[in-house]
Steps between C-alpha positions, in 0.01 A plus 500: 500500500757749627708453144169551310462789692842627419434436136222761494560744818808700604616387797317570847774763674402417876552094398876658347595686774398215755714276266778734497483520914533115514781492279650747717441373800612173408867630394533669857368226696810313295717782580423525855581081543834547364581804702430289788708226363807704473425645836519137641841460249617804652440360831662199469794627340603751778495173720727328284755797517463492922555094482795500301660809698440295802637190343799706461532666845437165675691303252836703469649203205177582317523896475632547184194268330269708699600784432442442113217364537340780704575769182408208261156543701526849537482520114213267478301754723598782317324302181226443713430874584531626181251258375265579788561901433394395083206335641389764691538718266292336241228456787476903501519501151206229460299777747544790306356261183203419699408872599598615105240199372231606755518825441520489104145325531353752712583717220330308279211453642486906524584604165436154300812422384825403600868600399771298490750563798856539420581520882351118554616365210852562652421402770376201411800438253738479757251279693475247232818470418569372944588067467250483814177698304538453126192246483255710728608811307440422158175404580481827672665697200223294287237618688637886502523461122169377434357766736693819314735591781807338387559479112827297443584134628788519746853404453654138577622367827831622658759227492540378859887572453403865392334545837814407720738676293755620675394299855783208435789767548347666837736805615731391782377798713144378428625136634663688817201720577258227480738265770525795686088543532464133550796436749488851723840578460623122541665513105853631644558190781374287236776609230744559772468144617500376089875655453649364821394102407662291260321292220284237578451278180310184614231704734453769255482294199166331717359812597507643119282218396212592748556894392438392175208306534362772712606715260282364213189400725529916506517555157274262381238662794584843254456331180198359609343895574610564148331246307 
């Protein structure tokens, strides 16, 4: 019924702008679980900075390891706030679509006609183009078309390795800040005690393997908010 309807009558602007809504809505709900998700990542990484500095202080043969592995980790959480900071961003971004849209259709139903929006169809360009909204969006862009606000289709996805650009080489001040937040000051006894201690081949070579398989359990958890 509702395609022989569509056949014959323009579409109904409330059902569009209720459409639009739950489109919207949908891609912030999304947005809001993966903030949360990286808050957890966050979390769990500052804990695995604190465990290995520990490891080192109580463990004086094993300071060296853990002291690489707590700015190995430091890193990771710098990845992890960057990509909370882009998600956040796209959350406000995903607002100021939402009160564009609804206002656009008050508009119309005052004068009768809509215009197409320059303004959201940025917006919703950069939206689209996010790994974690490009299905939800181009339904939404779809919808925007059909309805006159947007007139183009929106660019293609942004490559994953596009979006981390620049987040394999972290500044070493960035690193040391970071460690310096997490352990209060404790970074200096830690490096101190790393100098002083010769190599320890057998125990480190152990402890890399469980970095590393932390390590990607992390990045996979990243991945995952990506795809």
């Amino acid at each position: 019924m509702e395609s022989i309807k569509a056949v014959f009558f323009k579409p109904d602007p409330a059902v569009q702008m209720r459409k639009c809504n739950s489109l919207i809505r949908e891609n912030t709900r999304k947005l809001d679980r993966d903030i949360n998700s990286l808050k957890t990542l966050d979390q769990k990484t500052r804990q695995y900075i604190l465990q290995a500095s520990r490891r080192g202080q109580k463990n004086p043969s094993q300071a060296k390891q853990a002291a690489a592995e707590t700015r190995t980790f430091a890193k990771e959480l710098i990845r992890v706030r960057k990509q909370t900071a882009r998600l956040h961003t796209s959350r406000a971004q995903l607002q100021s679509v939402q009160m564009q849209v609804n206002e656009a259709f008050s508009v119309r139903k005052i004068e009768g006609s809509l215009k197409a929006s320059t303004g959201i169809m940025k917006d919703v360009n950069a939206l689209v183009r996010l790994p974690e909204l490009t299905g939800t969006m181009q339904q939404l862009s779809q919808e925007l078309m059909k309805a006159g606000i947007i007139e183009d289709m929106v660019g293609d996805t942004i490559p994953n390795d596009e979006l981390l650009e620049g987040e394999d080489d972290e500044a070493e001040a960035e690193v040391d800040k970071v460690l310096g937040e997490v352990l209060q000051g404790k970074l200096g006894n830690v490096a101190a005690t790393e100098q002083k201690l010769p190599d320890q081949p057998v125990e480190a070579e152990e402890d890399f393997e469980d970095q590393e398989a932390t390590l990607e359990q992390m990045r996979g958890r990243l991945e995952a908010l990506k795809s």
